[in-house]
C-alpha positions as a Markdown table, in Angstrom:
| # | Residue | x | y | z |
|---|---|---|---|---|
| 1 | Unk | 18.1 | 89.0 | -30.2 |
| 2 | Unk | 20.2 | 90.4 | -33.5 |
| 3 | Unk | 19.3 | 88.8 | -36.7 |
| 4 | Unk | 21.4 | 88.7 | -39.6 |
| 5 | Unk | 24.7 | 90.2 | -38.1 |
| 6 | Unk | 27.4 | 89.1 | -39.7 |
| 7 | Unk | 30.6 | 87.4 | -38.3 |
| 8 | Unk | 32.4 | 90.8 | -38.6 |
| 9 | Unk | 30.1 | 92.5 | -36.9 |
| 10 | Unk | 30.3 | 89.9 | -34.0 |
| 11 | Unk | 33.8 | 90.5 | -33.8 |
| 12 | Unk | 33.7 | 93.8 | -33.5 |
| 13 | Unk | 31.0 | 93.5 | -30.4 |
| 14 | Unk | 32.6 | 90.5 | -29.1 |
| 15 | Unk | 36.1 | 92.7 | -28.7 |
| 16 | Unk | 34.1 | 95.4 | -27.2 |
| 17 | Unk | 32.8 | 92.9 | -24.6 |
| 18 | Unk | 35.5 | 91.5 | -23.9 |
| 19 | Unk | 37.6 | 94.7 | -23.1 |
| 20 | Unk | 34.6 | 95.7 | -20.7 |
| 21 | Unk | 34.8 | 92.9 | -18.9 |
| 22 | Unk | 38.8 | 93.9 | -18.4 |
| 23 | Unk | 37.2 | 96.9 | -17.0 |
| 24 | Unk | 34.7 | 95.4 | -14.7 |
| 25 | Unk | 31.8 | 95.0 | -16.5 |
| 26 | Unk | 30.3 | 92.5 | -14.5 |
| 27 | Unk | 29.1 | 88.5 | -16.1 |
| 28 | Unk | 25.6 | 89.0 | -16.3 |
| 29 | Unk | 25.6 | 92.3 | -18.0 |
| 30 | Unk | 28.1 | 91.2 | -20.3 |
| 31 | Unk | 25.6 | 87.7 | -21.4 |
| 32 | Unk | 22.6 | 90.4 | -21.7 |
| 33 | Unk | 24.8 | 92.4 | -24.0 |
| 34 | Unk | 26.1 | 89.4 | -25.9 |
| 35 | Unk | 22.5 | 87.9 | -26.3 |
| 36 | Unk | 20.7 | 91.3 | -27.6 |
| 37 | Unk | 23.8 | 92.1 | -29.7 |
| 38 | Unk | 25.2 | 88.6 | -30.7 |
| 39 | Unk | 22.5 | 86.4 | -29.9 |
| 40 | Unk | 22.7 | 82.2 | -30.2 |
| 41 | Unk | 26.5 | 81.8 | -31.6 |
| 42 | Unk | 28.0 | 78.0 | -32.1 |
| 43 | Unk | 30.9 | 76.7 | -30.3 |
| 44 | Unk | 32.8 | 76.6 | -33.6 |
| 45 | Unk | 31.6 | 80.3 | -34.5 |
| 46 | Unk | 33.2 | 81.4 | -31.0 |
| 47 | Unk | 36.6 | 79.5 | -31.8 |
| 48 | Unk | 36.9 | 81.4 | -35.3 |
| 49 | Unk | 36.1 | 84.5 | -34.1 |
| 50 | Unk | 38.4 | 84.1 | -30.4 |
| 51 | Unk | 41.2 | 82.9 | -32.8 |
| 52 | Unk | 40.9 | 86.1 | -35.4 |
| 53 | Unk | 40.8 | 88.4 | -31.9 |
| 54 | Unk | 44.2 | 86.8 | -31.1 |
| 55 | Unk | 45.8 | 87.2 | -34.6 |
| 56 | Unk | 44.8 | 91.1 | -34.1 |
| 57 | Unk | 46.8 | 91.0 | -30.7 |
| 58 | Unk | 44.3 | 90.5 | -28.3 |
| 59 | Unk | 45.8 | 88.6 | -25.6 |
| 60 | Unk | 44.3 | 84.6 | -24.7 |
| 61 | Unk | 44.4 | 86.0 | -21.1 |
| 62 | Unk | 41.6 | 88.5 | -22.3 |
| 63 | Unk | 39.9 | 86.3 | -24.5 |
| 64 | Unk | 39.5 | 83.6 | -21.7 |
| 65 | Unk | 37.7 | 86.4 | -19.9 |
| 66 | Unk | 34.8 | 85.4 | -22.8 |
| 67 | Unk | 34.4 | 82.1 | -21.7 |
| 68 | Unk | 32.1 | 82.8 | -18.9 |
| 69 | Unk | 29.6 | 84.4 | -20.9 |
| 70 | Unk | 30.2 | 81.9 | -23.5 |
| 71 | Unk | 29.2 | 79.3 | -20.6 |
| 72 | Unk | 26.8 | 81.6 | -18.9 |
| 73 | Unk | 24.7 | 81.7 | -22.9 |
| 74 | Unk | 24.8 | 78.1 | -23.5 |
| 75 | Unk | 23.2 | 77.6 | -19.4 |
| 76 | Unk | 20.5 | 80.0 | -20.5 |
| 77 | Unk | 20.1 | 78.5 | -23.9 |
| 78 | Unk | 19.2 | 75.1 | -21.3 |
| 79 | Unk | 17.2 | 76.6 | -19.2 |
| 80 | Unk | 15.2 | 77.8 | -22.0 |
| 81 | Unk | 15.2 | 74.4 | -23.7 |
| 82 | Unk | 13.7 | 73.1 | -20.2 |
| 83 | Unk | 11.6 | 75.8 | -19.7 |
| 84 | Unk | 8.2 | 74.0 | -20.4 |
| 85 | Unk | 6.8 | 70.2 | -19.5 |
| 86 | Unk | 6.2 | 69.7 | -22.8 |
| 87 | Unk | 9.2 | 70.9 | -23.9 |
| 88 | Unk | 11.0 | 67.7 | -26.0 |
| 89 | Unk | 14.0 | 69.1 | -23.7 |
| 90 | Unk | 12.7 | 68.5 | -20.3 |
| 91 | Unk | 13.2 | 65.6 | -18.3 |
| 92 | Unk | 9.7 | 65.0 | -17.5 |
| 93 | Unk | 8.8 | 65.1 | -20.7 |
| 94 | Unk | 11.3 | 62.3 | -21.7 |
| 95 | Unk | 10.9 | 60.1 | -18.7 |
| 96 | Unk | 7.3 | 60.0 | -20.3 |
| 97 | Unk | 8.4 | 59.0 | -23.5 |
| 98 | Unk | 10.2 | 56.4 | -22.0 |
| 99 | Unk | 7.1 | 55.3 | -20.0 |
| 100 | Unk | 5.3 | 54.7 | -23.3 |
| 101 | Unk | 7.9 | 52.6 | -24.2 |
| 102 | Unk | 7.8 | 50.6 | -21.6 |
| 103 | Unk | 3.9 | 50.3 | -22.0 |
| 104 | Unk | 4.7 | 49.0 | -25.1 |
| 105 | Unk | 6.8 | 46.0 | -24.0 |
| 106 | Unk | 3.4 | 45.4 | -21.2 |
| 107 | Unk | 1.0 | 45.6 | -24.0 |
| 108 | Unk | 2.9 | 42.7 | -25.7 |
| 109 | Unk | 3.1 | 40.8 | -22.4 |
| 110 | Unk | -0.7 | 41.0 | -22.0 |
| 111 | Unk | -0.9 | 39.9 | -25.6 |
| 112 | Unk | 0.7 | 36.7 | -25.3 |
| 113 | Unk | -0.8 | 36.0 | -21.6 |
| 114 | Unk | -4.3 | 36.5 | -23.4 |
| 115 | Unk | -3.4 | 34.5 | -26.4 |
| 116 | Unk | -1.3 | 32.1 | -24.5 |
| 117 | Unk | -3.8 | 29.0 | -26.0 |
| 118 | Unk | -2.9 | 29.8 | -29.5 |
| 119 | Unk | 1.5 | 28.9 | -28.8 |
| 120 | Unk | 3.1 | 26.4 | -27.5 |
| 121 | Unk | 5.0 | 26.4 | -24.6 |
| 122 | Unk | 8.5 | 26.8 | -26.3 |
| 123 | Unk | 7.0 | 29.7 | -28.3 |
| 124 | Unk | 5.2 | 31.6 | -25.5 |
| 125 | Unk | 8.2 | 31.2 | -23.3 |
| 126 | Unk | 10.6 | 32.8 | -26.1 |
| 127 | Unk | 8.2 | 35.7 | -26.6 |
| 128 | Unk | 8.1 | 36.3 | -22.9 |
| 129 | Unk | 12.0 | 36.1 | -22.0 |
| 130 | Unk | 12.5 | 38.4 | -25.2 |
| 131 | Unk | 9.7 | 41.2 | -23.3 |
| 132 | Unk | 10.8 | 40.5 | -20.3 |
| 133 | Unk | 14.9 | 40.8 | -21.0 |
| 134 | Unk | 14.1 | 44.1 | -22.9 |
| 135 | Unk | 12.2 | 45.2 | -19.6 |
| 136 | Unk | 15.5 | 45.0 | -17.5 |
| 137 | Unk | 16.4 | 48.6 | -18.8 |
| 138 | Unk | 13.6 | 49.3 | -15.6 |
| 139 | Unk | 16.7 | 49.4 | -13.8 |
| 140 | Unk | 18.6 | 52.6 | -15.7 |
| 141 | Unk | 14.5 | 54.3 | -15.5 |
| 142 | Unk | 14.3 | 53.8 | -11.9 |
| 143 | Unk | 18.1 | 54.3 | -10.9 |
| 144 | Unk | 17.4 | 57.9 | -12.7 |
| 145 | Unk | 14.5 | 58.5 | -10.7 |
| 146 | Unk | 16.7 | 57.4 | -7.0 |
| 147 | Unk | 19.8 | 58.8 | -7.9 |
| 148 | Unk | 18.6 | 62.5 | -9.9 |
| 149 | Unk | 15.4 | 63.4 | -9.4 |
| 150 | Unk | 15.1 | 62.4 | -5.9 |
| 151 | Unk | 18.2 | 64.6 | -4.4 |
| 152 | Unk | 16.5 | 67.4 | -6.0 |
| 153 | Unk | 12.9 | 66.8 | -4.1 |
| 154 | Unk | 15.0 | 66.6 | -0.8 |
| 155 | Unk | 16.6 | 69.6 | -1.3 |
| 156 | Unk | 12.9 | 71.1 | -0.8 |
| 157 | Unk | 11.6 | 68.9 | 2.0 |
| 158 | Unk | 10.0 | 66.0 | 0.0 |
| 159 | Unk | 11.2 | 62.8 | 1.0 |
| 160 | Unk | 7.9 | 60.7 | 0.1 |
| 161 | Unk | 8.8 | 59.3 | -3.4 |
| 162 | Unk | 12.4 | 58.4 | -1.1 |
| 163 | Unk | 10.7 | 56.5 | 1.2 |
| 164 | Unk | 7.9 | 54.8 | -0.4 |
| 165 | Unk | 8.5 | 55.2 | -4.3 |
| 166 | Unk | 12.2 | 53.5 | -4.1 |
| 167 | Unk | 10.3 | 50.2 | -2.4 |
| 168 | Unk | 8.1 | 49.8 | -4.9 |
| 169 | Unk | 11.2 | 50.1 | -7.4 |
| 170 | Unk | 13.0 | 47.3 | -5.7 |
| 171 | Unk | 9.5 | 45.4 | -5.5 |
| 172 | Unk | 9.3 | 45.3 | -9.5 |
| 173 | Unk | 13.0 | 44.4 | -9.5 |
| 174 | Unk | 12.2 | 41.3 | -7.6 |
| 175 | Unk | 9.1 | 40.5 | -9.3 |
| 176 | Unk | 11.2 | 40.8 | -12.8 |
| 177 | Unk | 14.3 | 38.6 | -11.3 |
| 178 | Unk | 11.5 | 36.2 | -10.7 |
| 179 | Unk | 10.5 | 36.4 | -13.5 |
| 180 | Unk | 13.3 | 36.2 | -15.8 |
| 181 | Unk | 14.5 | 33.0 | -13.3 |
| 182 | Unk | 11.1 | 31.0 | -13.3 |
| 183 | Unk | 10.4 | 31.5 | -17.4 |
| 184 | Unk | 13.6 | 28.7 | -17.7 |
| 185 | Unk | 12.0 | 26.6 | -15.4 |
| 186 | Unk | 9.0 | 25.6 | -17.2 |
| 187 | Unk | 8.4 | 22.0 | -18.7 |
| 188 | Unk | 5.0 | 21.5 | -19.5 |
| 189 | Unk | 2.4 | 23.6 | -20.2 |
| 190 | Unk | 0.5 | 23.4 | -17.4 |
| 191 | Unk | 2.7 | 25.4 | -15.3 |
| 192 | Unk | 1.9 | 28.4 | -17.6 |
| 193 | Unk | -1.1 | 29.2 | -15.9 |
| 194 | Unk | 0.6 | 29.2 | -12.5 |
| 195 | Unk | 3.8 | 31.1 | -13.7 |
| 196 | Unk | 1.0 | 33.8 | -15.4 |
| 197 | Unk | -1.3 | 34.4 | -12.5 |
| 198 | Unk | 1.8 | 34.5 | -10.0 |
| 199 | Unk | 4.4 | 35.9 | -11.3 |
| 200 | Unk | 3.9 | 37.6 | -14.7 |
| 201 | Unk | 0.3 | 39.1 | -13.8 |
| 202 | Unk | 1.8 | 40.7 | -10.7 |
| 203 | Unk | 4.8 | 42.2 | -12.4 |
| 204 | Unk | 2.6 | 43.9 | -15.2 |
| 205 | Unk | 0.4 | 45.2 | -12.7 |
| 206 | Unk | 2.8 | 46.4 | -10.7 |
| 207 | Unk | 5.1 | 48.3 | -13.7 |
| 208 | Unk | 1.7 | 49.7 | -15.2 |
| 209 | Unk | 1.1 | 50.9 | -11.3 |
| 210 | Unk | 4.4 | 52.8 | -11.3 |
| 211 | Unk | 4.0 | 54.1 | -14.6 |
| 212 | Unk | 0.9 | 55.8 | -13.0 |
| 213 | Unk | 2.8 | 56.8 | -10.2 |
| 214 | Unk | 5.2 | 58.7 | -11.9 |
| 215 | Unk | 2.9 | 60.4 | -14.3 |
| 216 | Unk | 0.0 | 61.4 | -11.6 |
| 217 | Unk | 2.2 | 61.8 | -8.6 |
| 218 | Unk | 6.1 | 62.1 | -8.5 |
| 219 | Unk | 6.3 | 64.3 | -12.4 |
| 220 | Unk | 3.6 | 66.8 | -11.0 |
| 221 | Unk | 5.0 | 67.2 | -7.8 |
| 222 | Unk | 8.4 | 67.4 | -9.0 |
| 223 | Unk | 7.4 | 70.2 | -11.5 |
| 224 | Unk | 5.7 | 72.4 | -8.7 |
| 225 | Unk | 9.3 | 72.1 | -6.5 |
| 226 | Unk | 12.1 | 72.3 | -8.9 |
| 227 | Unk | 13.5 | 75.6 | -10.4 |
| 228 | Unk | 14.3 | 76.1 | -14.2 |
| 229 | Unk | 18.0 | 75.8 | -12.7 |
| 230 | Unk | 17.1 | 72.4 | -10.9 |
| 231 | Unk | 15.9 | 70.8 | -14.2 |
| 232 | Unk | 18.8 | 72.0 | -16.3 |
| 233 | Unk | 21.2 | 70.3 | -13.7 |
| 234 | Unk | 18.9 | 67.1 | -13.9 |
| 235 | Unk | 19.2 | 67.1 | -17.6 |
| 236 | Unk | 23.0 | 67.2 | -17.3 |
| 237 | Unk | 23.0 | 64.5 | -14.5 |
| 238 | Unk | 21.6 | 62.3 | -16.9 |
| 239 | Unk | 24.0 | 61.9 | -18.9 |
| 240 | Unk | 25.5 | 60.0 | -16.2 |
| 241 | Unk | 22.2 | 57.2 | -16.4 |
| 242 | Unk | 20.8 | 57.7 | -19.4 |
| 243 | Unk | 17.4 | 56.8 | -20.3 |
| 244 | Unk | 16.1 | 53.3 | -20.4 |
| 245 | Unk | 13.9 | 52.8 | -23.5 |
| 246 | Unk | 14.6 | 55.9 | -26.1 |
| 247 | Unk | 17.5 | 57.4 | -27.4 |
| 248 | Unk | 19.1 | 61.2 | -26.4 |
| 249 | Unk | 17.4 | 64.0 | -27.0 |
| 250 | Unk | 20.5 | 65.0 | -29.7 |
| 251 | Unk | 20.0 | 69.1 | -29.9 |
| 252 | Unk | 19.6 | 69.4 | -25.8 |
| 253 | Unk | 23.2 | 67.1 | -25.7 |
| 254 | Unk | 24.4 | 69.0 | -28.0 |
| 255 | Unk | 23.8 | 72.1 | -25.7 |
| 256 | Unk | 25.3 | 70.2 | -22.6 |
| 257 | Unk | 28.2 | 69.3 | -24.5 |
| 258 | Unk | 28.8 | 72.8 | -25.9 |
| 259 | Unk | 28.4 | 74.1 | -21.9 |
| 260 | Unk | 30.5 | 71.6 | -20.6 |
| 261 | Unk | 33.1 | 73.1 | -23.7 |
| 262 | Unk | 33.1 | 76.3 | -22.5 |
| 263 | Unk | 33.4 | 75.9 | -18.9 |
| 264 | Unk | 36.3 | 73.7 | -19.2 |
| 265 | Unk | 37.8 | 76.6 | -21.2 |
| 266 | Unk | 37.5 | 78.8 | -18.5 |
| 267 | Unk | 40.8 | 80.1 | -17.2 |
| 268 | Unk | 42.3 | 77.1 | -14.2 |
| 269 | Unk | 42.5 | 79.0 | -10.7 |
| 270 | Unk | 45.6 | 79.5 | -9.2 |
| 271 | Unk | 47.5 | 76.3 | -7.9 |
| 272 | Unk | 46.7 | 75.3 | -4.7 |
| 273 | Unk | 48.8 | 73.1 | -2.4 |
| 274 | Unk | 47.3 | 70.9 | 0.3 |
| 275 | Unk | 49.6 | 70.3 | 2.8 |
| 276 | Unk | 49.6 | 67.0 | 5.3 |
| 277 | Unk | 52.3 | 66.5 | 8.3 |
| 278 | Unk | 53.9 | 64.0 | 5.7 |
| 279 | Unk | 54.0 | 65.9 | 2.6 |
| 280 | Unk | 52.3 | 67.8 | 0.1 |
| 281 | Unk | 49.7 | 67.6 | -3.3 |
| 282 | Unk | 48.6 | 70.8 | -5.9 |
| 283 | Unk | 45.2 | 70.3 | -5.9 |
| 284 | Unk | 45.2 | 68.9 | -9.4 |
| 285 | Unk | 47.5 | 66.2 | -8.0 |
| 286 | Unk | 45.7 | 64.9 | -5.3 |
| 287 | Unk | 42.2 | 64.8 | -7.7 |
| 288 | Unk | 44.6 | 62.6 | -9.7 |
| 289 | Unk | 45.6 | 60.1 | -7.4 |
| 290 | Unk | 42.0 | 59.5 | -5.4 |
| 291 | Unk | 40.8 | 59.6 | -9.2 |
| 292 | Unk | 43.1 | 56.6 | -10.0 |
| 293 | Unk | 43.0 | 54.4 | -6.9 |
| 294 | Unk | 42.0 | 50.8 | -8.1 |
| 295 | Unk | 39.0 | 51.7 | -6.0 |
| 296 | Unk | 35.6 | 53.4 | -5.2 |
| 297 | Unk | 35.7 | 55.8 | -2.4 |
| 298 | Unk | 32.7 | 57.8 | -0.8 |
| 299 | Unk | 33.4 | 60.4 | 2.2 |
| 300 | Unk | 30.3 | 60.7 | 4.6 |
| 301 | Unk | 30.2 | 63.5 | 7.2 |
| 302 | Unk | 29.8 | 63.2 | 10.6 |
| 303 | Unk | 26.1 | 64.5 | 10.2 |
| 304 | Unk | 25.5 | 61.6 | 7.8 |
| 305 | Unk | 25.9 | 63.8 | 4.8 |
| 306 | Unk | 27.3 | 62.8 | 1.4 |
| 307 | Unk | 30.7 | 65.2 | 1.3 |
| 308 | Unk | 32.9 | 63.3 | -1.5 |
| 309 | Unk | 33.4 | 60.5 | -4.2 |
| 310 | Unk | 35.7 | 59.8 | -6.6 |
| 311 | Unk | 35.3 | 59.9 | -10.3 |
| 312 | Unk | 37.4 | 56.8 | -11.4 |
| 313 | Unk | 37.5 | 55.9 | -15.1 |
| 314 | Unk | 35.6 | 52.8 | -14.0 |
| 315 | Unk | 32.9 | 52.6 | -11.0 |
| 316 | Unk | 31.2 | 50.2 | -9.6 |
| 317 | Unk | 28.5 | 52.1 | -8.0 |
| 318 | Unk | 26.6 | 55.2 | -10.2 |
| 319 | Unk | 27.2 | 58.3 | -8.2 |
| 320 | Unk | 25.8 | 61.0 | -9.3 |
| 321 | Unk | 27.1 | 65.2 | -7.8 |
| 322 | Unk | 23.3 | 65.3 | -7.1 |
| 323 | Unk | 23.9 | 63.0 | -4.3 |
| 324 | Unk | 26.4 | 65.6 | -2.9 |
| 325 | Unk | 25.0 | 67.0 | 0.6 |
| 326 | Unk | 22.5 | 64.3 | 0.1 |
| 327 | Unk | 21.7 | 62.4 | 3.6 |
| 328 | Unk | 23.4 | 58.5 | 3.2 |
| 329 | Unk | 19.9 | 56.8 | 4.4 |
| 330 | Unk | 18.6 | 58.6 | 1.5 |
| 331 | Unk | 21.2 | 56.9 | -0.9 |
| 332 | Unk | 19.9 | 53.7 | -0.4 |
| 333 | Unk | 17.1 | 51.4 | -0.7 |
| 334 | Unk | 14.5 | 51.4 | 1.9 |
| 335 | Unk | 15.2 | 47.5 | 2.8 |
| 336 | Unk | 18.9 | 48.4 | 3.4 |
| 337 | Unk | 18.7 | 52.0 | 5.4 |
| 338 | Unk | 18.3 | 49.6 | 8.9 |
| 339 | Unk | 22.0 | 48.2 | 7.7 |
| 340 | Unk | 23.4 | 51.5 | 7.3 |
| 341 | Unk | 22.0 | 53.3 | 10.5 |
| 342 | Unk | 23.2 | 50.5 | 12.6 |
| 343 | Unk | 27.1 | 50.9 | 11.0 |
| 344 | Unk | 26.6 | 54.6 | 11.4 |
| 345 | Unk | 25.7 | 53.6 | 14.7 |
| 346 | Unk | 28.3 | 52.1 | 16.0 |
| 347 | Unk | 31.3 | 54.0 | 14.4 |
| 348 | Unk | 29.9 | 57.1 | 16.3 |
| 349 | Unk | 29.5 | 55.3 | 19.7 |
| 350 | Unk | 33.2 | 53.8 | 19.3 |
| 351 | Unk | 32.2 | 50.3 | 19.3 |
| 352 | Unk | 33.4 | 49.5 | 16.1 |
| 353 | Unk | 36.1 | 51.0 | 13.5 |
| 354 | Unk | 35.3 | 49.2 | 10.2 |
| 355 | Unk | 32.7 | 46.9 | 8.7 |
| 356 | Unk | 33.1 | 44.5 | 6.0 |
| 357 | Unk | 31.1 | 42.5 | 3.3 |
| 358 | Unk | 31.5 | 41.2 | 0.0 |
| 359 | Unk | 28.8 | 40.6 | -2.5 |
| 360 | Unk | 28.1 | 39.3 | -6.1 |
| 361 | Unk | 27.3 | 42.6 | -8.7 |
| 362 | Unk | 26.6 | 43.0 | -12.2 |
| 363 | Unk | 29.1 | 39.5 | -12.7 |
| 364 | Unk | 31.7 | 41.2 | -10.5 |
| 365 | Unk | 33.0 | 39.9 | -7.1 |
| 366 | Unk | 33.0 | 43.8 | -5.2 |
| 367 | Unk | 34.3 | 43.7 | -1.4 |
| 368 | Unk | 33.0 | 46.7 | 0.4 |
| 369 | Unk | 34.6 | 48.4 | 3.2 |
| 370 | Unk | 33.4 | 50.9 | 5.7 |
| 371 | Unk | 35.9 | 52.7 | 7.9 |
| 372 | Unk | 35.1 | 55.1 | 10.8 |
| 373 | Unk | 37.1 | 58.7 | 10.3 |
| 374 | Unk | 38.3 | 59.9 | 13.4 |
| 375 | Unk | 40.6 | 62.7 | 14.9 |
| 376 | Unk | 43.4 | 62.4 | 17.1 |
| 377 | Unk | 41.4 | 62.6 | 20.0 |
| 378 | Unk | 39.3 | 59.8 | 18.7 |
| 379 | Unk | 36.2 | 61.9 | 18.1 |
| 380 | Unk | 34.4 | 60.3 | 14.9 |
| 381 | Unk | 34.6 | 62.9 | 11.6 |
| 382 | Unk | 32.8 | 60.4 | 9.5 |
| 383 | Unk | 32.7 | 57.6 | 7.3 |
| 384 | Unk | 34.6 | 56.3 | 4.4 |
| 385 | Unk | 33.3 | 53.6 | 2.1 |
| 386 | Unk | 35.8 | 52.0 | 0.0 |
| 387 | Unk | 34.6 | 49.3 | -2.5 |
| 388 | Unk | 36.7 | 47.3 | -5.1 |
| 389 | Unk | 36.3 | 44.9 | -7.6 |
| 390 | Unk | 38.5 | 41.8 | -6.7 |
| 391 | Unk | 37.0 | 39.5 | -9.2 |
| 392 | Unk | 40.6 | 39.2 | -10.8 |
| 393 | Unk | 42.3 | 38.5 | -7.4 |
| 394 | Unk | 40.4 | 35.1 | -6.3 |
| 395 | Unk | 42.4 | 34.0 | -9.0 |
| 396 | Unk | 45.6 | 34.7 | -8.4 |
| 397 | Unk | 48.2 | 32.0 | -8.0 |
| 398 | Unk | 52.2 | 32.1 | -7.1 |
| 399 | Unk | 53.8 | 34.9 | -7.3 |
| 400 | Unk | 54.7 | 37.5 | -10.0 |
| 401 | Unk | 57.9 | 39.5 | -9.5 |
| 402 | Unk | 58.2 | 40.9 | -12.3 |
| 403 | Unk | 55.9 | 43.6 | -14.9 |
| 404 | Unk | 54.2 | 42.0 | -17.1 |
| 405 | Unk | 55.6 | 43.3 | -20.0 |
| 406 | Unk | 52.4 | 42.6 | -22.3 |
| 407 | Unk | 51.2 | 45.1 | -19.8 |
């Protein structure tokens, strides 16, 4: 990699690369070049010098030709920020850092149960809904683990941590909703002892047990399947989560962010129209409208594949582009996959076209709908979930006939 090399200089290459790739010179020679010529260049650095090649005439057509390698160094710069486990980049490594965090919070729970004589009961039940509230981030950890890293383990055969590791999850997710419920329900103090030994003991045991889990089982395992490649896409996927008990890693977002930069700068493809017996969309406009449907849509194949969602500014379900090709028993919880097959079921024997149900979520009121995708012949294509807050609509009254003009 060049040292020193002045912004000049990088000009001068940078030109040079830019009319070889006009000629051909194909992506990956053209990064190699950059990065033993250039080397690491900022985001900003690339903007000054693209916007000094166009006030010399070079054409934005031409210099969009840069923004590949431009992406292409920032992927590499990733992939060499995730090379190593103990890398402060990698998600392994972070997940552990989390996991000492969350050791933390059961090291103060044991505290208080093995002190418990020395507060009262007001005092010892404050401490333990403060632990125990902070320990609902478990959810973003092990929704990270379900919805990232496992997608990436199917892709190589491994369904284990699928099967069996996503029951535990909900098992600790109980245990802490029990938790959390039964700590308001105590009076006296000599339902401490019973709330401890049932309920709080269990849970600890059961969240240090995981912690174990992950470290001994699922991280090692996970780092003999996954590629470099794998790992950088599971650090950008995480964006979408986030981590449940430390902050961003800021240099490694910084990266993403500066990718994510230069591959939206990358010259658009030609318009393309999709055409239906009723009219047509560019393909822009059609992302546009599924994007801004008041609801949440999910497009499963006829092989039970995961083909499509939509990216609405507000979702009610996390879905993550790992989960695309993903089998649909696989998106959900082990309790719930007998629920699934049997709708799958029936849409693909023709006994029934849609399925309904409506649940309490995160304080909203979603109604879910599953539809069965057919062709004109009435041979099944697949299945289309469509969910929707209608929180707002239980309480509508009368009728409005009119915009709201506050609106």
């Amino acid at each position: 990699m060049a040292e020193g090399i002045g912004k000049e200089q990088k000009k001068e290459i940078m030109k040079d690369i830019i009319r070889k790739l006009h000629e051909g010179l194909g992506l990956e020679a053209a990064k190699d070049r950059f990065e033993k010529e250039i080397g690491h260049v900022t985001s900003t650095e690339i903007a000054e010098i693209e916007q000094s090649l166009m006030g010399e005439g070079v054409s934005p057509d031409e210099i969009k030709k840069f923004c590949n390698v431009h992406a292409l160094l920032f992927q590499s710069a990733l992939e060499k920020a995730t090379d190593k486990e103990e890398s402060p980049a990698h998600p392994v490594f972070l997940m552990k850092q989390d996991n000492r965090e969350i050791e933390k919070i059961t090291g103060a729970l044991k505290e208080v149960i093995q002190n418990g004589g020395k507060y009262g009961l007001s005092e010892a039940k404050g401490r333990v809904r403060e632990l125990l509230s902070r320990l609902k981030n478990l959810e973003i950890h092990y929704t990270w683990k379900e919805q990232i890293l496992f997608p990436y383990l199917e892709k190589y055969g491994f369904y284990g941590p699928s099967k069996v590791m996503w029951g535990k999850d909900d098992e600790i997710r109980a245990l802490l909703k029990q938790g959390l419920a039964k700590i308001e329900t105590l009076q006296e103090k000599k339902e401490w002892s019973g709330f401890v030994e049932k309920t709080l003991k269990p849970l600890i045991e059961e969240v240090d047990g995981m912690i174990f889990k992950e470290e001994k089982i699922l991280f090692p395992a996970s780092l003999e399947k996954l590629k470099a490649q794998d790992w950088v896409e599971v650090l950008k996927e995480t964006e979408s989560v986030g981590y449940g008990f430390i902050e961003k890693p800021k240099e490694t977002y910084q990266l993403i962010e500066e990718l994510r930069k230069a591959m939206t700068e990358e010259p658009k493809a030609e318009e393309q129209a999709i055409t239906f017996p009723t009219g047509s969309f560019q393909l822009e406009e059609l992302l546009g409208v599924l994007n801004t449907l008041p609801v949440d849509i999910t497009f499963i194949d006829k092989d039970d594949a995961v083909r499509y969602f939509s990216e609405g500014k507000e979702r009610i379900f996390l879905r993550t582009r790992s989960i695309l090709g993903r089998k649909v028993q696989n998106c959900h919880p082990p309790n719930s996959v007998h629920v699934v097959e049997q709708i799958l079921t029936s849409f693909k024997a023709g006994k029934r076209d849609s399925v309904d149900f409506w649940i309490n979520y995160k304080g909203k009121f979603v109604y879910i709908r599953y539809f069965s995708i057919r062709d004109r012949m009435g041979n099944y294509l697949g299945t289309l979930e469509v969910s929707q807050d209608i929180t707002d609509f239980k309480k509508l009254e009368g009728e409005r006939r009119l915009p709201d003009e506050g609106k």
